[in-house]
VOBA-1610 file (N, C-alpha, C; in pm, whole numbers, padded with zeros to 5 digits, always signed):
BEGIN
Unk-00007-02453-00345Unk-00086-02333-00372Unk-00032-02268-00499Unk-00098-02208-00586Unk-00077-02203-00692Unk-00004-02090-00688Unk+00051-02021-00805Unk+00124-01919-00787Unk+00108-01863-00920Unk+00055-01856-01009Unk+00001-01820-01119Unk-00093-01688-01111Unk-00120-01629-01188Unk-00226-01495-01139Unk-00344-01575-01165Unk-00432-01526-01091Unk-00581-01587-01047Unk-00609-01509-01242Unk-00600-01405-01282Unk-00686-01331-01399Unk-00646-01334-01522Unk-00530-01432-01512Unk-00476-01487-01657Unk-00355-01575-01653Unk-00386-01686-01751Unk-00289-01791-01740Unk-00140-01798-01745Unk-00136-01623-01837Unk+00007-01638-01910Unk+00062-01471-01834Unk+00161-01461-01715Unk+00173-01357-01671Unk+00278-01259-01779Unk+00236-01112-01774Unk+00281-01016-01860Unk+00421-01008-01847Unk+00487-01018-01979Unk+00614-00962-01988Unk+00684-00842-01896Unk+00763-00827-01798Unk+00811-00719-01730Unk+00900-00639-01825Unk+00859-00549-01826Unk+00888-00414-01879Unk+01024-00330-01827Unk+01183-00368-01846Unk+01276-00309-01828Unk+01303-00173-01919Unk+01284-00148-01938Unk+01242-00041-02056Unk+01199+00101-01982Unk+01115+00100-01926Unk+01074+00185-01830Unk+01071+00188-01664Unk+01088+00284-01583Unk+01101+00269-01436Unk+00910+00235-01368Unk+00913+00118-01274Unk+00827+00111-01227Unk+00803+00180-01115Unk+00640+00200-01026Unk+00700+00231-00888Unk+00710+00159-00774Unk+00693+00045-00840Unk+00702-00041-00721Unk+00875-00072-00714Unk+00920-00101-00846Unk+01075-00140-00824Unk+01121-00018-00773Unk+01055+00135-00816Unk+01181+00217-00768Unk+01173+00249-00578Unk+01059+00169-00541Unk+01051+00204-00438Unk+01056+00054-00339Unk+01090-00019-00425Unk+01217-00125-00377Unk+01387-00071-00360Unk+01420+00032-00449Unk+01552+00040-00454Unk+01535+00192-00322Unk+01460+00244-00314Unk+01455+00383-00149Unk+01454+00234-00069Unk+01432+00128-00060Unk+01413+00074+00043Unk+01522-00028+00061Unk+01645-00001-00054Unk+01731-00085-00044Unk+01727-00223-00094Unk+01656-00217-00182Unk+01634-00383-00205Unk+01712-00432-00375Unk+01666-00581-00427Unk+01770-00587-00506Unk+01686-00595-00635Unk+01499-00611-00656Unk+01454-00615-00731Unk+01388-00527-00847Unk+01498-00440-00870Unk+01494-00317-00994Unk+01618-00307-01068Unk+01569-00226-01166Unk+01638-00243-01279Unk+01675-00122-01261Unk+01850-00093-01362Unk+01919-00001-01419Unk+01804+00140-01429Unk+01692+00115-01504Unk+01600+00267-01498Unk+01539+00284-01416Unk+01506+00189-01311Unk+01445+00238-01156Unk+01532+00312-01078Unk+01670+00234-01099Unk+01767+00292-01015Unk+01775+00484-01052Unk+01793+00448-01151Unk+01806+00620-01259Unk+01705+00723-01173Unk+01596+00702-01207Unk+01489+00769-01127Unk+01495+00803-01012Unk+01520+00698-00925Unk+01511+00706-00759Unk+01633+00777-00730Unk+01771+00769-00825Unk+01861+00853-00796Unk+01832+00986-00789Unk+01757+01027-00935Unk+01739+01169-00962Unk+01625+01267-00849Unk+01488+01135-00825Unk+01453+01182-00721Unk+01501+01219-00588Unk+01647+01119-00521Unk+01684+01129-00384Unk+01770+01279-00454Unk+01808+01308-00495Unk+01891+01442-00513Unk+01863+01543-00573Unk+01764+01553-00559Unk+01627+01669-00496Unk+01550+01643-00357Unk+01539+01582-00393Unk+01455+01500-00200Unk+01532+01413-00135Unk+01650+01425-00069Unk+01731+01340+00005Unk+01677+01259+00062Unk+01558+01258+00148Unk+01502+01195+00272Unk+01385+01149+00180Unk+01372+01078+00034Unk+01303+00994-00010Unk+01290+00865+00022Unk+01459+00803+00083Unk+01425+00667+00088Unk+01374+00641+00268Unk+01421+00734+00337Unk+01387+00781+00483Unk+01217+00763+00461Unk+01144+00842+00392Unk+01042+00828+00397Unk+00975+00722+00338Unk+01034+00645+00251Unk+00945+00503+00201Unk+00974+00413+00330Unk+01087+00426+00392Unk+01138+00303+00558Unk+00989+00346+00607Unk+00951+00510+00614Unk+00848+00582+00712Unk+00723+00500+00656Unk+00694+00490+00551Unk+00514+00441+00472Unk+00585+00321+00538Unk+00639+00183+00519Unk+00642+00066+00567Unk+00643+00096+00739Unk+00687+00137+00766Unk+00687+00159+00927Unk+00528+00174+00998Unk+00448+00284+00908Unk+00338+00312+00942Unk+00224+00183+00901Unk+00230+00131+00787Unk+00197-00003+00763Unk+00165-00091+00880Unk+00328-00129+00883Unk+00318-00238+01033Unk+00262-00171+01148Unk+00231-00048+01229Unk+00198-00031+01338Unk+00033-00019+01304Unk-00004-00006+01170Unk-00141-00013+01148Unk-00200-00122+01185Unk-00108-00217+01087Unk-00153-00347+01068Unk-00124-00443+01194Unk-00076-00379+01288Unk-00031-00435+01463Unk-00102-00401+01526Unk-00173-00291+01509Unk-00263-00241+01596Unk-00436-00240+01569Unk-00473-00318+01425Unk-00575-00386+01406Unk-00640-00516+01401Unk-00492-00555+01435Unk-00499-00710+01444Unk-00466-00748+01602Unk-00372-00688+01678Unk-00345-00715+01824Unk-00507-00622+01908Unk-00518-00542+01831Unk-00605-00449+01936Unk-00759-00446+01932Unk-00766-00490+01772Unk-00933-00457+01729Unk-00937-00572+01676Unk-00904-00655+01693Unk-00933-00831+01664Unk-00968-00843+01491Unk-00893-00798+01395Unk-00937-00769+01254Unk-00855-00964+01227Unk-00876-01038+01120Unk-00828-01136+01097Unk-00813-01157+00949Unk-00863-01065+00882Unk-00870-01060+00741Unk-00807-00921+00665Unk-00714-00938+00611Unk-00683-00892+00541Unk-00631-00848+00391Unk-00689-00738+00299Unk-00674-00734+00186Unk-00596-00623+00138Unk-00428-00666+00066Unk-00378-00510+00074Unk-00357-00573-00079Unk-00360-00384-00159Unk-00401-00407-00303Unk-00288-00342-00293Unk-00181-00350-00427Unk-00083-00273-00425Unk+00034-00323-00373Unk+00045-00431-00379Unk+00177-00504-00245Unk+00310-00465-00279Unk+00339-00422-00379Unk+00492-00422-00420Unk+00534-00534-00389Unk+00672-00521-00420Unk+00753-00658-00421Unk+00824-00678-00253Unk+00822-00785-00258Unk+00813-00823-00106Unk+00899-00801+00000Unk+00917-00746+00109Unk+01014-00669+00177Unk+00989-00708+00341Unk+01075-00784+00367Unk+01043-00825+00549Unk+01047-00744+00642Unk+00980-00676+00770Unk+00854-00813+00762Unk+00702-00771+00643Unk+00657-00868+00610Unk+00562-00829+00508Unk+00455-00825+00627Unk+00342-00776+00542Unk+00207-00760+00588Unk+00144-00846+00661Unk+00130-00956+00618Unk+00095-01135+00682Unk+00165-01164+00799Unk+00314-01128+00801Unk+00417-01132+00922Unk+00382-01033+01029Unk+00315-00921+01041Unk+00300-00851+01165Unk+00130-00892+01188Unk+00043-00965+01055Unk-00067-00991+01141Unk-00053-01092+01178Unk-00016-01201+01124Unk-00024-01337+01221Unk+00055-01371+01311Unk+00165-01269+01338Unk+00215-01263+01508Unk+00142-01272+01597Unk-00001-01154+01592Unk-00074-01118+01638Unk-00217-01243+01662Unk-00243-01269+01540Unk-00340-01355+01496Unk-00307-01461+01404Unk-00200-01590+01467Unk-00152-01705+01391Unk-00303-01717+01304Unk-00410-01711+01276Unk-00485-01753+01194Unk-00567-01661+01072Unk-00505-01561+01099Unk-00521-01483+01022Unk-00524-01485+00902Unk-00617-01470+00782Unk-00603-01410+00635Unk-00595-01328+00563Unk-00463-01330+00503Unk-00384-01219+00438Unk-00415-01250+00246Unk-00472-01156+00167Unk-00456-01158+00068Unk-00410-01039-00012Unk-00285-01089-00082Unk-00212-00948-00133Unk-00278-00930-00308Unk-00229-00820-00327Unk-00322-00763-00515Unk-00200-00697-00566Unk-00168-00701-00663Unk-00045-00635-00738Unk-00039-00666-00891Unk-00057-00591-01002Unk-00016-00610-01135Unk+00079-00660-01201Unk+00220-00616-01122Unk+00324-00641-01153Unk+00369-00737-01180Unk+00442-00757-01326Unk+00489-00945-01297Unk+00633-00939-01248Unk+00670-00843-01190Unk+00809-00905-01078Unk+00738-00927-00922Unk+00612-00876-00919Unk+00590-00911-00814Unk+00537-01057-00797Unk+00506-01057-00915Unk+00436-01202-00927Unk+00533-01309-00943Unk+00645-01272-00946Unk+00789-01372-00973Unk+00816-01379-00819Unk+00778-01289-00741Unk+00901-01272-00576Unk+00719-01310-00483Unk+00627-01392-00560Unk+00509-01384-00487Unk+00521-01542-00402Unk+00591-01627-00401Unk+00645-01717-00333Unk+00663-01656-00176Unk+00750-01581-00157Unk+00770-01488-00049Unk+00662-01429+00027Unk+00577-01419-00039Unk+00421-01358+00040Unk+00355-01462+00072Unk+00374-01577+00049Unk+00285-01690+00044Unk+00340-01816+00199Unk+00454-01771+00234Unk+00519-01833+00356Unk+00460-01755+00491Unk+00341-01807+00515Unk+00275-01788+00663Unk+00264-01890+00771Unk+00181-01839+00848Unk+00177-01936+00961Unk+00086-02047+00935Unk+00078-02202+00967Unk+00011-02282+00935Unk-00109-02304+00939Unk-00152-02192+01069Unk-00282-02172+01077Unk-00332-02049+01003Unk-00299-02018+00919Unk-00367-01878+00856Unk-00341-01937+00683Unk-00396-01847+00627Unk-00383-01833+00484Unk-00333-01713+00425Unk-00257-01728+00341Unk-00193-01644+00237Unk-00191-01632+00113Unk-00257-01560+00014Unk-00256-01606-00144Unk-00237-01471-00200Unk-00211-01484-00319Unk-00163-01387-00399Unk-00215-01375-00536Unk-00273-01217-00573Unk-00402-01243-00671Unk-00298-01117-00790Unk-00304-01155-00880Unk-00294-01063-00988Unk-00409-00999-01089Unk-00383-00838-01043Unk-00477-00795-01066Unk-00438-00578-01092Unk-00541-00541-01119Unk-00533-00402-01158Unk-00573-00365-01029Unk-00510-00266-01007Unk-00613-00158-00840Unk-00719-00086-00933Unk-00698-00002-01061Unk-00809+00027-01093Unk-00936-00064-01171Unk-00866-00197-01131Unk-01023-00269-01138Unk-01059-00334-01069Unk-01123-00213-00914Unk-01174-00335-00774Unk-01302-00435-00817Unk-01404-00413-00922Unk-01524-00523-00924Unk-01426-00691-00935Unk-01348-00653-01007Unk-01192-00781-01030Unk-01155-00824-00877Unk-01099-00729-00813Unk-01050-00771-00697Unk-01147-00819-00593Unk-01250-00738-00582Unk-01313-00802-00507Unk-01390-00978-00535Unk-01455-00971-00671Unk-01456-01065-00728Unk-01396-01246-00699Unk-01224-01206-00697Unk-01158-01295-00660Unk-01097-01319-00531Unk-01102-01184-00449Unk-01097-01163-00304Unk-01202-01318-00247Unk-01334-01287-00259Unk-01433-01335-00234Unk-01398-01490-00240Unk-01368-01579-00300Unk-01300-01710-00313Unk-01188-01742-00221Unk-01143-01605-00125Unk-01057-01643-00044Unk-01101-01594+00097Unk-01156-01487+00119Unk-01181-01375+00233Unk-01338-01458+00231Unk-01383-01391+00356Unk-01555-01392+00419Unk-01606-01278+00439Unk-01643-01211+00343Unk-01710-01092+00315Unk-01830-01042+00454Unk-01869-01167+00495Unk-01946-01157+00609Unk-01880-01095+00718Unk-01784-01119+00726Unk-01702-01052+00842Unk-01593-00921+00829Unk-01549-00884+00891Unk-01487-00715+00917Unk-01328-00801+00845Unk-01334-00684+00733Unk-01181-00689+00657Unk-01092-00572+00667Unk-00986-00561+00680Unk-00924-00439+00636Unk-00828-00454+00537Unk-00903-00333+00449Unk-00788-00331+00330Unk-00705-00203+00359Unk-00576-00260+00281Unk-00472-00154+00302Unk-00434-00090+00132Unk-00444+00036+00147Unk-00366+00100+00039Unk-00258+00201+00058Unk-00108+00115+00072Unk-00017+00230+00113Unk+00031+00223-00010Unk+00098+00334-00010Unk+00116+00468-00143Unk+00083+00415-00287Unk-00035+00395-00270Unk-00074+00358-00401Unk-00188+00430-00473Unk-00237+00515-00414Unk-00302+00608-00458Unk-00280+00744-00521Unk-00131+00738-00449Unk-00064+00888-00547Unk-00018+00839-00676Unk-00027+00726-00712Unk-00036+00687-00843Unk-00140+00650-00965Unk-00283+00704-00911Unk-00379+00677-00972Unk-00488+00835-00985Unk-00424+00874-01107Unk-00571+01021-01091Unk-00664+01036-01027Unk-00717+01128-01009Unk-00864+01144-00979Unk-00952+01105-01126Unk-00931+01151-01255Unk-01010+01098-01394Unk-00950+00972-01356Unk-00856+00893-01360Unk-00886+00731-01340Unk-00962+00631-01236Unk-01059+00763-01163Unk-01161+00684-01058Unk-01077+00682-00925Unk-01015+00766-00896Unk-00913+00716-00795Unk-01015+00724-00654Unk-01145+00820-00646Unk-01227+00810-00535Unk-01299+00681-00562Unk-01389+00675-00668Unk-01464+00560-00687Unk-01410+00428-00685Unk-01269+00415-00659Unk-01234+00300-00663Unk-01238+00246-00471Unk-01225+00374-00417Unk-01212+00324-00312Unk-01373+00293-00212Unk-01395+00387-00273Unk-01589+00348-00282Unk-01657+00233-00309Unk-01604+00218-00427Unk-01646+00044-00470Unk-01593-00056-00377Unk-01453-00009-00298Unk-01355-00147-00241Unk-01499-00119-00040Unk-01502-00002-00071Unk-01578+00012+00068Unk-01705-00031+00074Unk-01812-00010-00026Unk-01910-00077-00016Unk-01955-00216-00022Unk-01804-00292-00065Unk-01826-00461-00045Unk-01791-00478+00098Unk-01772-00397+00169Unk-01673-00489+00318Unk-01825-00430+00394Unk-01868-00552+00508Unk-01949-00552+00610Unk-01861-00452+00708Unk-01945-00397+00815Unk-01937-00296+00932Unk-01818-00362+00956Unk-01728-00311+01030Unk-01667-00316+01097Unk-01525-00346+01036Unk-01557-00336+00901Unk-01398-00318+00832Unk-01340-00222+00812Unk-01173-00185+00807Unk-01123-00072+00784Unk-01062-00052+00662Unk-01009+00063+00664Unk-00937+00100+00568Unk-00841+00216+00582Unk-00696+00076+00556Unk-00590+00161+00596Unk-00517+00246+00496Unk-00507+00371+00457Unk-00395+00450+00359Unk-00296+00535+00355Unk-00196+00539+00265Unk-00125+00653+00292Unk-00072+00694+00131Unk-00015+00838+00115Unk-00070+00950+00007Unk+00076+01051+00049Unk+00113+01039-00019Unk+00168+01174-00118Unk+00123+01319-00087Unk+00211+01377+00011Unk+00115+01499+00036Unk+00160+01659-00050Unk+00044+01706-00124Unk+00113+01820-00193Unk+00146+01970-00125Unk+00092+01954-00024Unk+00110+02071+00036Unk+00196+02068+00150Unk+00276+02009+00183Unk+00438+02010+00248Unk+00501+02100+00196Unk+00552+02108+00070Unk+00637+02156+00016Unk+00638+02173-00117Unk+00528+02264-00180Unk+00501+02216-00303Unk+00576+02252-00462Unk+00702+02314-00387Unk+00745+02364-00512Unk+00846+02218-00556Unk+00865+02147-00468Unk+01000+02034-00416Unk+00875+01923-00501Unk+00796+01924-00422Unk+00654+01795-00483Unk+00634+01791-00659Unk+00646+01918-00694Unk+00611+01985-00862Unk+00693+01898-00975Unk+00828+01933-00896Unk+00969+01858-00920Unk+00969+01732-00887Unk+00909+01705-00834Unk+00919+01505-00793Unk+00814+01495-00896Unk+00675+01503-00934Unk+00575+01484-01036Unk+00663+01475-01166Unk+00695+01609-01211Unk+00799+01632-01307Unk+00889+01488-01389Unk+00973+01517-01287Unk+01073+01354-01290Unk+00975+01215-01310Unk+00902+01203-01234Unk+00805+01092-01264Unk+00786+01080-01391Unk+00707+01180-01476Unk+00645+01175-01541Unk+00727+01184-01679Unk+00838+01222-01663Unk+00944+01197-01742Unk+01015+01043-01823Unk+00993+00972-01656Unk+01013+00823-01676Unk+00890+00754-01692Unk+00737+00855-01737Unk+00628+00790-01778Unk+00536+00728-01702Unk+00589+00787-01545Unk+00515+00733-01428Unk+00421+00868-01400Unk+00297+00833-01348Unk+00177+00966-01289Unk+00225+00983-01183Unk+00253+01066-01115Unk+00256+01107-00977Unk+00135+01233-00935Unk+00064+01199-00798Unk-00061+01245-00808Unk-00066+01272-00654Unk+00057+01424-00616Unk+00005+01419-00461Unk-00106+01466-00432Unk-00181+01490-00307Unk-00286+01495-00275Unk-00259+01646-00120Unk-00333+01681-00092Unk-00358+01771+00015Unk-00433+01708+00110Unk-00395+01732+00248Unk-00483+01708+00329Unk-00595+01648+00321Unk-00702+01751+00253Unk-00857+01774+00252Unk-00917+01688+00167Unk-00793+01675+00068Unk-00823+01553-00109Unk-00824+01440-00001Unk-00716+01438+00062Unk-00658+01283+00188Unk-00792+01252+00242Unk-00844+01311+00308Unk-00915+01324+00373Unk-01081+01274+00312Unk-01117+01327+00187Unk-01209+01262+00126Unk-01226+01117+00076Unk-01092+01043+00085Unk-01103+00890+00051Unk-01217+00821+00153Unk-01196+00913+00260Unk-01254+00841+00412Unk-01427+00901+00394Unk-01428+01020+00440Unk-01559+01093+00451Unk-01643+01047+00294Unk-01588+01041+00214Unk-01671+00992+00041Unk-01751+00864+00055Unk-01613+00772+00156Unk-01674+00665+00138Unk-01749+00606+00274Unk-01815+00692+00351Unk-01897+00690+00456Unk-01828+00566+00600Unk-01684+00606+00577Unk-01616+00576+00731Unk-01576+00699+00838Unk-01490+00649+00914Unk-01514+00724+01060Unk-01338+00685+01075Unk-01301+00830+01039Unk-01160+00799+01075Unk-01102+00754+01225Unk-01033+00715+01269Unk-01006+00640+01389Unk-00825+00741+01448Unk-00894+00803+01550Unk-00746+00870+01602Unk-00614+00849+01536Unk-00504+00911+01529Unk-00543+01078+01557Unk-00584+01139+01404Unk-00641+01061+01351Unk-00716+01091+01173Unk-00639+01097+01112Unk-00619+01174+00988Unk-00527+01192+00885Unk-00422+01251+00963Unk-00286+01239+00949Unk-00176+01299+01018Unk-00053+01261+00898Unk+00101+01303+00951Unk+00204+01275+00858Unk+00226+01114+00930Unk+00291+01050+00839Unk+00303+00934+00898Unk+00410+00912+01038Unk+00482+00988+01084Unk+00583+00955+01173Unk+00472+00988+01330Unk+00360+01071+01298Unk+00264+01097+01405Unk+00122+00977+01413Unk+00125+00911+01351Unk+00043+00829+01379Unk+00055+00699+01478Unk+00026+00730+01572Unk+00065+00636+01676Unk+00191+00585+01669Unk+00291+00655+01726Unk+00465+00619+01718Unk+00450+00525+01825Unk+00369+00512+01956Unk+00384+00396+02042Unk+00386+00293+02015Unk+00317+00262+01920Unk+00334+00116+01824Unk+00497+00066+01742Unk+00547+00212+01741Unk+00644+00126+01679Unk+00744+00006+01727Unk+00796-00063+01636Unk+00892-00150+01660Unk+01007-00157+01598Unk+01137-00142+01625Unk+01232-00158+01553Unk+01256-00018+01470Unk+01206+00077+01475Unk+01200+00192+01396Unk+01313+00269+01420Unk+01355+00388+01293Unk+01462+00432+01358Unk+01420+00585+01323Unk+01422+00655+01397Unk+01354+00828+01376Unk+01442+00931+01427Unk+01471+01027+01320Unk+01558+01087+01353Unk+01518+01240+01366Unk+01374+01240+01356Unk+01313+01393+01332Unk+01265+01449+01208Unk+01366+01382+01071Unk+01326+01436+00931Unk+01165+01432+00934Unk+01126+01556+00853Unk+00990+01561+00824Unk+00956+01446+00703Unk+00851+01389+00709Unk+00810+01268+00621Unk+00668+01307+00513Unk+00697+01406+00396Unk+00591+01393+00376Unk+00444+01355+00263Unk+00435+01268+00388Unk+00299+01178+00333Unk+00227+01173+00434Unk+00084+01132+00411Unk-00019+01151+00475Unk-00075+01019+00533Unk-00117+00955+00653Unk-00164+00826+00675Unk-00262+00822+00774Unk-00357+00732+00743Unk-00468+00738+00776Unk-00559+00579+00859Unk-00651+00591+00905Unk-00672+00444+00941Unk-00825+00465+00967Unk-00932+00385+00897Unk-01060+00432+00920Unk-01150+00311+00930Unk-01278+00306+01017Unk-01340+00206+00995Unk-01487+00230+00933Unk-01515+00126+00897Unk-01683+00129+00854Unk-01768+00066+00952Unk-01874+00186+01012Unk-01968+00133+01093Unk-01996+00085+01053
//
């Protein structure tokens, strides 16, 4: 299986030069694939926001009980998560095809370190499929495009966008993108997200944007009600208990989790299309 980006032959030079957010939110998560200026960042952010890397464990945590509980419970078999970051066990493919050995998992990511550690996403179960597409989130006609050569559009998909939306404006289409990703999927697909919330704490949030944007990254939290329009815009039906912080979204699902009470805040969501 190829391992090349599906949207160009020759993958982009990685950029050490500047902090990404996918590496810096490899290094809150403990991992080994960032550089000297990711590290910089994620430092400066944890010491203002201590419980930054607490809360990236929290977005992956909420992930898997999504993605466990659409695949064990609501029989989903297809899946499309845009945004994958670089690869972190268990991945996405690993909690659905527990569930559903035949399951299809297709991951989307720009990044060319992700596209270097995309070997790792590609080790599934024998009965399912796994592939890995390089590509922009703000260009779903692209993703879906090449989705389509792998997925069955005929049938109920769920795509996942965890925290990848507090990185994309509202002027960069950040509703219409998810509009466009919703009007290709038949009934009965979902759509899982989670967001950056600005109204926790917003003088602390101002200061995390700040820093971002320093190291040339957008940071773009969102409120509730903004949260909340990804779903209602794009004519789904949020699915209990709706938008919530992520440590409240169905904690019975968890596995392996470790919770200590810190407030987490980001916003997560799980919705389907009649």
């Amino acid at each position: 299986m190829p391992l090349t980006p599906e949207t160009s032959p020759t993958p982009p030079r990685i950029d050490t030069s500047k902090p990404h957010p996918a590496r810096v939110y490899d290094w809150y998560l403990g991992g080994k694939d960032n550089y000297p200026v990711d590290e910089a960042l994620g430092r400066q952010i944890t010491a203002m926001e201590p419980t930054a890397k607490y809360g990236a464990r929290h977005n992956r945590w909420f992930m898997h009980r999504a993605i466990r509980m659409l695949a064990a419970r609501r029989g989903v078999d297809q899946f499309l998560d845009i945004g994958t970051g670089i690869p972190t066990e268990p991945n996405l493919h690993r909690i659905a095809q527990r569930a559903v050995p035949a399951a299809s998992v297709v991951y989307v990511d720009n990044d060319p370190i992700v596209l270097a550690h995309a070997e790792a996403l590609l080790h599934g179960t024998p009965e399912g499929t796994t592939r890995y597409l390089q590509a922009d989130a703000r260009e779903p006609e692209t993703i879906l495009e090449l989705a389509r050569g792998i997925l069955d559009f005929e049938r109920p998909i769920a795509v996942s966008l965890i925290a990848l939306l507090h990185f994309i404006p509202d002027e960069q289409g950040a509703y219409d993108i998810v509009r466009t990703l919703v009007d290709a999927l038949p009934s009965g697909s979902h759509l899982v997200l989670s967001q950056l919330a600005s109204d926790y704490d917003p003088e602390r949030t101002r200061e995390a944007v700040e820093m971002y944007a320093v190291g040339g990254v957008t940071l773009v939290p969102r409120t509730r009600e903004e949260m909340t329009k990804f779903f209602t815009n794009s004519g789904l039906e949020l699915l209990d208990p709706g938008v919530v912080w992520l440590p409240d979204w169905h904690p019975e699902l968890a596995v392996d989790e470790e919770r200590d009470g810190t407030a987490v805040p980001l916003y997560g969501a799980v919705a389907v299309k009649p």
